[in-house]
C-alpha positions as CSV (number, residue, x, y, z in Angstrom):
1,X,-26.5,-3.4,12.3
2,X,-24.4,-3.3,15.4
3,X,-21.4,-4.9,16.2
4,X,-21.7,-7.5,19.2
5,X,-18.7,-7.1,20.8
6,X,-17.8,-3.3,20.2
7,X,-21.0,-1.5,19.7
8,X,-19.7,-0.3,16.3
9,X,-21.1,-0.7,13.0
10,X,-21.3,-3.6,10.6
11,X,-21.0,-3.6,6.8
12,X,-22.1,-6.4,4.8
13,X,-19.3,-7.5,2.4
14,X,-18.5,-10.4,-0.7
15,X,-15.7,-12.6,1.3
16,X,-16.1,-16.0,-0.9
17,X,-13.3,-17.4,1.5
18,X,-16.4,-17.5,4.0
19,X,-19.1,-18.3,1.9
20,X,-19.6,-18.6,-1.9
21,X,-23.5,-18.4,-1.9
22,X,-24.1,-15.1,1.3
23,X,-22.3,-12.2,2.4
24,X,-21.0,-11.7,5.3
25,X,-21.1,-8.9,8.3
26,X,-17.6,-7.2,8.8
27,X,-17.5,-4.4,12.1
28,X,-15.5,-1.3,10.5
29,X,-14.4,-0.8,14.1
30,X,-12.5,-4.0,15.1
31,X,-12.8,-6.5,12.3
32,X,-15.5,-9.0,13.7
33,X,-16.6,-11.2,11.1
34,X,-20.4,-12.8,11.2
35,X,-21.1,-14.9,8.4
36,X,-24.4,-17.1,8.2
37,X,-22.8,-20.3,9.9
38,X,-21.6,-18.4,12.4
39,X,-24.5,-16.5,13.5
40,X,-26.3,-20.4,13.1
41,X,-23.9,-22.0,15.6
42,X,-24.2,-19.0,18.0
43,X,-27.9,-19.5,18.4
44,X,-27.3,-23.0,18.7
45,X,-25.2,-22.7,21.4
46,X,-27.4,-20.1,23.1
47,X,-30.2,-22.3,23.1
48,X,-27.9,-25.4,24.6
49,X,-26.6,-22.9,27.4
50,X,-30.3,-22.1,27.9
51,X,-31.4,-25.4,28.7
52,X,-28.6,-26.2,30.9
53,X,-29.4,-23.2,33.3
54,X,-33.3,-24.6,33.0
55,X,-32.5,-28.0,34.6
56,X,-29.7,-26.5,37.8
């Protein structure tokens, strides 16, 4: 997988201070963490934006 914000790659690690029950992304090139509730909120919040720019 690749990074979002860097381009680099992503490495799926253990990090129970995230989550206890899923692992979580890490980028080996500047440290961005994705774990499953973020990625949720994020396409949450995409979908919000989305329908905001649909009604202007």
């Amino acid at each position: 997988m690749t990074c979002q914000k860097c381009k680099g790659l992503m490495v799926t690690e253990w990090r129970p201070e995230f989550s206890q029950e899923a692992a979580v992304l890490r980028c080996i090139n500047c440290g961005l963490v994705l774990d499953p509730l973020i990625a949720q909120n994020r396409v949450i919040s995409l979908g919000v934006k989305q329908r905001v720019l649909k009604a202007a």
